[in-house]
C-alpha positions in Angstrom: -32.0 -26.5 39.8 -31.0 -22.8 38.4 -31.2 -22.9 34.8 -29.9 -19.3 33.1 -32.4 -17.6 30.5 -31.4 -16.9 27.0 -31.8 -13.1 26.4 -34.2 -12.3 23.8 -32.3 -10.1 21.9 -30.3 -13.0 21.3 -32.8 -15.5 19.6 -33.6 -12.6 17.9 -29.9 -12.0 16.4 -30.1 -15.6 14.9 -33.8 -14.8 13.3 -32.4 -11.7 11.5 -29.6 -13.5 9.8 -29.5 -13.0 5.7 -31.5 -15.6 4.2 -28.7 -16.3 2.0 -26.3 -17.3 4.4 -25.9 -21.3 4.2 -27.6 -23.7 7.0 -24.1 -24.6 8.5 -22.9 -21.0 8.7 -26.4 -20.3 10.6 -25.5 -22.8 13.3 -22.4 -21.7 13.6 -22.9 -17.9 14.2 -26.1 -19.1 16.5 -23.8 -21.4 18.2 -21.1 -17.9 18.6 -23.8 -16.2 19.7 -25.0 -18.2 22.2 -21.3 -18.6 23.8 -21.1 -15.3 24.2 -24.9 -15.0 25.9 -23.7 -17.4 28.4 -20.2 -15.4 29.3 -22.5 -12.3 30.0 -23.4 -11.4 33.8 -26.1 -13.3 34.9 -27.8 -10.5 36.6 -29.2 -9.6 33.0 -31.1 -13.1 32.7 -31.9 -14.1 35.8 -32.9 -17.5 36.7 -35.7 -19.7 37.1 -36.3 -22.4 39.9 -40.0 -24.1 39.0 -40.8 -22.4 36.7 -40.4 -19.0 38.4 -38.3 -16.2 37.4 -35.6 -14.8 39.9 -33.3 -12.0 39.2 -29.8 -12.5 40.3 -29.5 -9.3 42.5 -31.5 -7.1 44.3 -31.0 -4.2 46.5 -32.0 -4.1 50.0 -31.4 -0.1 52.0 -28.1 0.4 50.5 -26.9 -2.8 50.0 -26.7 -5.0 47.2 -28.0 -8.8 47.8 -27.1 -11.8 45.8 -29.3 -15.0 45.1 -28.1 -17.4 47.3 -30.1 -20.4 46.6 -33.7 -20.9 45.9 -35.4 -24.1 45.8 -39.5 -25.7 45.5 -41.5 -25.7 48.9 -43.6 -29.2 48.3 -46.7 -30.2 50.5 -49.0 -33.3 49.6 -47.4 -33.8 46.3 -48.0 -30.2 45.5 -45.7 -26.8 44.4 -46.6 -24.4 47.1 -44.2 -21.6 46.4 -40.7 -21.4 45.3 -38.3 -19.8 48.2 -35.0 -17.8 47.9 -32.5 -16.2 50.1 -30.7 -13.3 48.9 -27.4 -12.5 50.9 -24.3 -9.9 50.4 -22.2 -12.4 49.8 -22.6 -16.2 49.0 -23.3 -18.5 52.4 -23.1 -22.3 52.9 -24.1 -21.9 56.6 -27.7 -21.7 57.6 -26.5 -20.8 61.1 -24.2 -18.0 59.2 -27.0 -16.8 58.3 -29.4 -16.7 60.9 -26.7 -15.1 62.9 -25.6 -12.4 60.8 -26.4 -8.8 61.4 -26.7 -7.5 57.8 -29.4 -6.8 55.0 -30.9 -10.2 54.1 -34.1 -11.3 52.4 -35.9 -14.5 51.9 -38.3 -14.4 49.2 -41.7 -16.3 49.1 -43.0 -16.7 45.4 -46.7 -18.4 45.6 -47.2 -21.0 42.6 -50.5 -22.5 43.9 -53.7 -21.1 43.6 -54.8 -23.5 46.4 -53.1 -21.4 49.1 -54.8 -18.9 50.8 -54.1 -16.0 53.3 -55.6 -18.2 56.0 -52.9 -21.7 54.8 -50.1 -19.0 54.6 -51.0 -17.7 58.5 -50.8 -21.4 59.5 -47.4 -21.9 58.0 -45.8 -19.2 59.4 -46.7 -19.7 62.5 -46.4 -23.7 62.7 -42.6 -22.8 61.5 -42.1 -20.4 63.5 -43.1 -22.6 66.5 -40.5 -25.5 65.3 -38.0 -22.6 64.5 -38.0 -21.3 68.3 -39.3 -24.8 70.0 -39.5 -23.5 73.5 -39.3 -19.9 73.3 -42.0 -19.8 71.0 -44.3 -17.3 73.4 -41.7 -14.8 73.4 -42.7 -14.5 69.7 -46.5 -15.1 70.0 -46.6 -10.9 70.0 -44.1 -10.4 66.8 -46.5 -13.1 64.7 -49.8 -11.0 65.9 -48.5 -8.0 64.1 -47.3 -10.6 60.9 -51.1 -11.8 61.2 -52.3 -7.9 61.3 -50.1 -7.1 58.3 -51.2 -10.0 56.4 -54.6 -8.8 55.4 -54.9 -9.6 51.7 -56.0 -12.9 50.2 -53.2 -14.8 48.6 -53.2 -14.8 45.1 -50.6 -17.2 42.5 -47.8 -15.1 41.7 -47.9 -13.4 44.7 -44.5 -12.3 45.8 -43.6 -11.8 49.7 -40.8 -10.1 50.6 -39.2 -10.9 54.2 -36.4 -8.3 54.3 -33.7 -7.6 57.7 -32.0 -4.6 57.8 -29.9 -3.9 60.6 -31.2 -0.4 61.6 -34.8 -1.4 61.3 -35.6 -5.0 61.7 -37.8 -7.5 59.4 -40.0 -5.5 56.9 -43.1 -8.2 55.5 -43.5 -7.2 51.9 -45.8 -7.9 49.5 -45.8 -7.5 45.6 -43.1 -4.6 46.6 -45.2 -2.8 49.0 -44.0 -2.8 52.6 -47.0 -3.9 55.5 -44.9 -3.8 58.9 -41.6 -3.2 59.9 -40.8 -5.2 63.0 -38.0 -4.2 65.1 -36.2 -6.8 66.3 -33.1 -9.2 65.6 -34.2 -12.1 67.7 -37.7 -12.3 65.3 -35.8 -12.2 62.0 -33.8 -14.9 63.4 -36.7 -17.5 64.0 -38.3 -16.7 60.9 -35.5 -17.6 58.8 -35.1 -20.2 60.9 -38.8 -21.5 59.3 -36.6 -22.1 56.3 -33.0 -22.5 57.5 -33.3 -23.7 60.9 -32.0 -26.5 62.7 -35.8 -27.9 61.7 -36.4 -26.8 58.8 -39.3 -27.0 57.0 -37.9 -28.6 54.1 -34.8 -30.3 54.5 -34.5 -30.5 50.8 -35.1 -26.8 50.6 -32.8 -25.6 53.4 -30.4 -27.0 51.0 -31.7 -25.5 48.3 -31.4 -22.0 49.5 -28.0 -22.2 50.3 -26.5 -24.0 47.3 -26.7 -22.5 43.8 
């Protein structure tokens, strides 16, 4: 669930009020305030999902993505990371948007310490394998160069970045530093489809991501 953030300037409008004002006119003016907190853009608050905090937009080349959905990846009873999709414009169709040639981005936010780069490497490519079933060696070279970006151990609060753009393919990001660029429309396509596939992952999650 997508919960919207109180800005702080906010609670601290109510705080400031003169001491002499009466209790009921204090809840009154905190309750005005708050209406008009919530009538604001969201993209000034963001949202959170687990715990995490999620802006509502960010900008991929020269294009401006929204947040789609974003839901809890659970394995053995456990928060593994919190995932979101960030489109141009709002999609109910996984198959929309595995399909579509334009800037996209799933986001991978780590909440467990108990993940490592080594549990992250044997996701990905156990998705990836579901995600393209029998064409799954035409990818085997795409997930070498993943493996060769992925170098650094996986810390909580990592953020990964898997952003399509049409004239350059699927960058892997990490904590806003790009590793690889790969090329190629087909391999941003299976990827996704770890998430958004006709086999998803996460049932629950698919759904998720493309519901706010």
């Amino acid at each position: 669930m997508l919960l919207p953030l109180l800005p702080l300037q906010f609670t601290q409008s109510v705080r400031a009020l003169p001491s002499k004002l009466s209790p009921l006119r204090v809840l009154f003016l905190a309750a005005l305030l708050s209406g008009f907190a919530l009538s604001q853009p969201q993209l000034a608050w963001g949202f959170t999902v687990g715990g995490v905090s999620l802006t509502e937009q960010q900008t991929s080349g020269d294009t401006v993505l929204h947040l789609n959905g974003a839901g809890i990846r659970n394995k053995f009873f456990l928060d593994v990371y919190v995932a979101a999709l960030y489109t141009p414009d709002r999609v109910a169709n996984a198959e929309a948007v595995l399909d579509a040639h334009v800037p996209q981005t799933v986001r991978l936010v780590i909440t467990s310490s108990a993940i490592t780069r080594q549990r992250l490497v044997d996701a990905i490519t156990e998705g990836v394998q579901r995600s393209a079933g029998k064409d799954f060696p035409r990818y085997a070279p795409y997930l070498d160069q993943v493996w060769e970006a992925l170098t650094f151990e996986v810390k909580k609060g990592d953020i990964y970045d898997f952003r399509y753009l049409p004239d350059q393919g699927v960058s892997i990001v990490r904590n806003g530093e790009v590793l690889r660029t790969i090329p190629e429309f087909e391999f941003k396509r299976v990827l996704f489809g770890i998430w958004l596939g006709k086999d998803p992952v996460q049932a629950s999650l698919k759904k998720a991501m493309l519901h706010r």
